[in-house]
N, C-alpha and C positions, 0 to 999 in steps of 0.2 A: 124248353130251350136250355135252362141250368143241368136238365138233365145230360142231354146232348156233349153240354161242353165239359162236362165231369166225365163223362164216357171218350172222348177225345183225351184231354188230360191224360188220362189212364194209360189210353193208346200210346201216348208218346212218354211215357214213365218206362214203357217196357223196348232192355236193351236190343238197338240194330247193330248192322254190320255190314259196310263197304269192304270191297275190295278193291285195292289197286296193282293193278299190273305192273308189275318191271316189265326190262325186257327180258327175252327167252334168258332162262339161265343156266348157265352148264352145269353139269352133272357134278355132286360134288366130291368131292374126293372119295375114294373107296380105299386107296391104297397108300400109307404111309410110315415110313423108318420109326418114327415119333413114337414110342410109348404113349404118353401125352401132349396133346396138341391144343392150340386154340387159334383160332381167328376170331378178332374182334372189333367192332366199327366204333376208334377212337373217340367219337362224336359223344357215343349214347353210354359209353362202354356195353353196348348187348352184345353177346357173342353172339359169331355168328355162324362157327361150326366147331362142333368141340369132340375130341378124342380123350375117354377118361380125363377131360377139362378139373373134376375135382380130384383125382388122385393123387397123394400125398408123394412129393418125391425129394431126393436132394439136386439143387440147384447150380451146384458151382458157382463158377464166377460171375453168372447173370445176376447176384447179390449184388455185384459193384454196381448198379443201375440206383438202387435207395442209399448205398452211402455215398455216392456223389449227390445226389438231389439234396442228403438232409449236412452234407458241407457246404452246398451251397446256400442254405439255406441258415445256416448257422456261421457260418466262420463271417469273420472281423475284417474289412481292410486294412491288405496288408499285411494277413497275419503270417506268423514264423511259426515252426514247429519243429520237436528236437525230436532225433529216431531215438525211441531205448532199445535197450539191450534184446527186448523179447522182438521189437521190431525187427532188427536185424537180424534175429536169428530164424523170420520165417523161409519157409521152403521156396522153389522155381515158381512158377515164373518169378522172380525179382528184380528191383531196381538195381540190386547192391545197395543199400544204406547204412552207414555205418554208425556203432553209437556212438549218441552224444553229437552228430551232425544236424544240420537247421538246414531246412527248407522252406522256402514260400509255399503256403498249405494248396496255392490256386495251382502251381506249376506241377503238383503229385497228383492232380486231380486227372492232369492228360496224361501223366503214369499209369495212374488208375484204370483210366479208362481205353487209353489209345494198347498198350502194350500188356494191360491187365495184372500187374505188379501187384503180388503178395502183401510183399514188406511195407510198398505205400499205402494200401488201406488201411495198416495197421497204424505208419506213423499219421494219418490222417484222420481214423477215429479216437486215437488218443489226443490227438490236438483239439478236437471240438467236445468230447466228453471226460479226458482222464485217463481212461481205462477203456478196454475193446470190452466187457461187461454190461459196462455202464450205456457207451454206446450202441450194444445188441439190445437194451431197454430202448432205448431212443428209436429204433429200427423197432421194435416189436410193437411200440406205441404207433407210430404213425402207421401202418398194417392193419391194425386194431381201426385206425381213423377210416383207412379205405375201405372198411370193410373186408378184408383178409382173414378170416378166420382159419383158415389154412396155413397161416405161414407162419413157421418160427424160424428167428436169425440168433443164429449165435455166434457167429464172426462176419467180421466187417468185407472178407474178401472170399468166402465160400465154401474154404477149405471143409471138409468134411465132419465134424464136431458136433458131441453132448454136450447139453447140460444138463440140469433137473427139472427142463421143460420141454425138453425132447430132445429131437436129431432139426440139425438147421435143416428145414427143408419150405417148401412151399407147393404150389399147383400151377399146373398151365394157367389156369384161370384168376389165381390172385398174383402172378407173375405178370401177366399181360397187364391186368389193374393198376398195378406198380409202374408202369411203363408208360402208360396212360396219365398217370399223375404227372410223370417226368416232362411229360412231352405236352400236356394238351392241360391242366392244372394247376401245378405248381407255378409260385410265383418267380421262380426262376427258372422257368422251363425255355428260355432262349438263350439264356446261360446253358444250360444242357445240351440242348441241339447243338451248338458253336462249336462243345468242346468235341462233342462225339463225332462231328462231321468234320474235323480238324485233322488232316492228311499225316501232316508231319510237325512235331515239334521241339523246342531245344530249349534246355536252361540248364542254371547249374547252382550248386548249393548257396546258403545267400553268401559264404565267403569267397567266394566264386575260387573255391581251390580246385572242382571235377565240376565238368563237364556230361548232359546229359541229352540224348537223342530218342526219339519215341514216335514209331511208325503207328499208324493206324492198321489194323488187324480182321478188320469187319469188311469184310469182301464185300459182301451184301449193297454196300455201297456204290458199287461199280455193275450190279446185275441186273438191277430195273430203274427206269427212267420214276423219279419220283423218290426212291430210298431215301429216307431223313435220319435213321441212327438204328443205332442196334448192339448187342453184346453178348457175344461168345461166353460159353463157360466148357471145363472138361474137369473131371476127378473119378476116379477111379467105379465109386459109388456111383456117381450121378449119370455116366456117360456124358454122350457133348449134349449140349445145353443152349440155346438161342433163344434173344427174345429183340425184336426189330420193327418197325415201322415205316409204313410207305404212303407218300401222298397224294393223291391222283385225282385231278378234276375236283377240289372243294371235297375227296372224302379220303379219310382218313382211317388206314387197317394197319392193325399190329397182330401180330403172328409171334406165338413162345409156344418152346417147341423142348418137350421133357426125356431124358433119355433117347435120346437120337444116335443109338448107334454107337460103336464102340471101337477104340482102336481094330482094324485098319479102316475104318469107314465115316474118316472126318468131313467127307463130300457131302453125308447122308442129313445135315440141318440145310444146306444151301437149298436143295432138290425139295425138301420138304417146304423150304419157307419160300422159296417160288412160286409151289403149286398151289398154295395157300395164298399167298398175296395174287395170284393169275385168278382165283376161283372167285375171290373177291371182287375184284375188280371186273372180270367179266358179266360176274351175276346181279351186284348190287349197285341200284342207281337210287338217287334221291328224287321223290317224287312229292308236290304238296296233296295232302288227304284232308284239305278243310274241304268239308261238307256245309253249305246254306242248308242249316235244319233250320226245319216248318213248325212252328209251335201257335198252339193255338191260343188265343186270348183266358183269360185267368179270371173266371165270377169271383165278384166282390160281395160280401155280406154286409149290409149294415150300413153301405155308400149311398150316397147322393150325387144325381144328374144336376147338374146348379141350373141348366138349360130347361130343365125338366124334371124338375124335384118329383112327379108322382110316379116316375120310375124306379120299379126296384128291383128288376133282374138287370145288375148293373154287372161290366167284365172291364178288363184293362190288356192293349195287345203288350206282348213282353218279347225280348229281344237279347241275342247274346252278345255278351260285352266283351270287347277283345279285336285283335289284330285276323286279317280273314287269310293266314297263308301259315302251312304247318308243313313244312319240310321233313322228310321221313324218308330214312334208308330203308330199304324194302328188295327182296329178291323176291323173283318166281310170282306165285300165287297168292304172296301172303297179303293177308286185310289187316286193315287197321278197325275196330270195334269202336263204334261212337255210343254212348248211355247217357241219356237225354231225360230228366227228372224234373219237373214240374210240379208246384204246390197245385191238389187240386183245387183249392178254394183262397180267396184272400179278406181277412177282414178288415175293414177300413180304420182309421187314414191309410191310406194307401200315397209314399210318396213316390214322384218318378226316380228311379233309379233302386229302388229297393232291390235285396235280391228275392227269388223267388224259386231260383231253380240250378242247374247247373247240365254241364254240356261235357263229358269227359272222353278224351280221346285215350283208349291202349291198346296196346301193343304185345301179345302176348299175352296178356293179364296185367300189362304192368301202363303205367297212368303214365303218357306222352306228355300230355295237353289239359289242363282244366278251364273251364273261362265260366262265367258267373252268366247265369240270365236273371238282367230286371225288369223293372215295371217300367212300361212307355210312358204312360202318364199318372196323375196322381188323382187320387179320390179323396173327397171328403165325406166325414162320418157324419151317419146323420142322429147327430144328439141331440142334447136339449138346449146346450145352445145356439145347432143350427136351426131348431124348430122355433125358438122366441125368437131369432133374428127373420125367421120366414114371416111368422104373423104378423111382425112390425109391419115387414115392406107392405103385405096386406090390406093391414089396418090405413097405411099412409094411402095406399092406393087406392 
């Protein structure tokens, strides 16, 4: 019998694999403007179709996406910020800000972001770190946090620039990442949505001497039912540049989109980041893949039956611990891999609740789900002093 259930054990130590169907899923892109492309399911961050996704490129103005997240994330209520001289002396797009002028740092943010102003990223990193240096550290750190190995920033609003750690640039794939923090992460990421979905807005410097106005620019907003934000970039270097997010039925797809075409073909990120947000959305549903695995009881060494103390091929049933519903975006044919490990033997005490095993759900290779298997019930050891407390009863008896 110990043999048996050591042979079972075994069985179920060695990894299976379910699959769960979506539904039918359209074909995926074959043909796209994008140099670099990614689609990715906001949720998991897993991409979930990528064109040279690692290829190193420059960004443009899709930068202004992390130095709005890490003003929001740092600036003061309330706070004032004075343009200097280098501020104002940056190239188009601009605010116009002139030195030595103060602004509320919240109202440069829809600069920043709605009309995509040069000059305010500038007077906007230098309000929360000093220097545009200081604050491209600031921007390299948190990259580094997301896991971005690909990206270095060396200006606060894209422009195209060295320094002694390279050319500002980043990938589809840690652009997308980036956006994903913005939006589905950070702790002001409703703060983010607000400003970037913010049509039109007006202030004026805090002397209220000029007056200022700021359209939103990001079409994308107006093109599918579901669009939550997004940001244009162009420079010379970089081509146009997109990276934008849409939200459909509880899921959630971003789309960054690298070198996309080049004057005269500013049409060429919309058409791209449509067919991308349509492929997603057509193909990938969320589906739950908890699997009721079978596991078999666990021989105990060395336990005692208290019912039946001259039993000694003693087992304990064991059970996974955890919530029974695993929601998981999923297109087409893809499975989700369940690896199911069980101790083949247990020596006693044995309490209930021990762990004994584990139940791991992934996904590509990569870990979904983990949840614990323990002991159903517990076992006592049979020592010496459960042998002098047996003879006792014995003797009494």
């Amino acid at each position: 019998m110990t043999v048996c259930l050591l042979m079972i054990c075994l069985l179920f130590s060695v990894p299976g694999k379910i699959s769960v169907r979506a539904e039918e899923s359209t074909e995926a892109p074959q043909e796209l403007y994008a140099r670099s492309a990614v689609l990715m399911d906001a949720d998991s961050g897993r991409v979930l179709f990528g064109k040279e996704e690692n290829e190193i490129r420059p960004m443009a103005s899709t930068t202004k996406i992390m130095t709005c997240i890490l003003a929001l994330e740092n600036l003061e209520e309330g706070q004032v910020v004075t343009a200097s001289a280098y501020a104002a002396g940056r190239p188009k797009v601009r605010l116009g800000v002139k030195e030595q002028e103060r602004f509320y740092l919240k109202d440069l943010l829809y600069s920043l972001m709605l009309e995509s102003h040069n000059d305010s990223a500038v007077v906007i990193a230098e309000g929360i770190s000093g220097t545009t240096s200081d604050f491209a550290e600031l921007m390299n750190r948190k990259a580094r946090e997301l896991g971005c190995e690909d990206t270095h920033f060396v200006t606060p609003n894209g422009l195209d620039e060295s320094d002694e750690g390279g050319a500002h640039s980043t990938t589809a794939r840690d652009l997308a990442t980036i956006m994903r923090y913005c939006i589905m992460q950070s702790p002001c990421r409703e703060e983010f949505l607000a400003i970037t979905q913010t049509r039109n807005y007006q202030f004026s410097d805090v002397e209220g001497k000029r007056n200022f106005s700021c359209v939103n620019h990001n079409a994308f907003l107006d093109m599918m039912e579901g669009a939550l934000t997004g940001k244009t970039g162009f420079t010379s270097e970089a081509g146009y540049c997109y990276v934008g997010a849409v939200r459909r039925d509880e899921r959630t797809f971003i789309v960054a989109l690298l070198a996309c075409g080049w004057p005269n073909n500013k049409g060429y990120k919309w058409k791209d980041t449509r067919k991308l947000m349509e492929y997603g959305i057509d193909s990938y549903q969320y589906r739950d893949v908890w699997e009721d695995v079978a596991l078999p009881e666990v021989p105990v060494r060395q336990g005692v039956e208290e019912e039946n103390p001259y039993e000694t091929e003693l087992s304990v049933p064991v059970r996974v611990e955890g919530k029974e519903e695993i929601p998981v975006l999923l297109g087409g044919d893809e499975g989700v891999e369940i690896k199911t490990e069980v101790k083949d033997s247990l020596t006693a005490p044995v309490s209930k609740g021990d762990v004994v095993g584990s139940v791991r759900y992934l996904l590509e290779g990569e870990e979904i789900a983990f949840y614990e298997v323990v002991a159903g019930e517990s076992v006592r050891e049979r020592d010496l002093n459960w042998a002098l407390l047996w003879i006792t009863r014995l003797t009494l008896l």
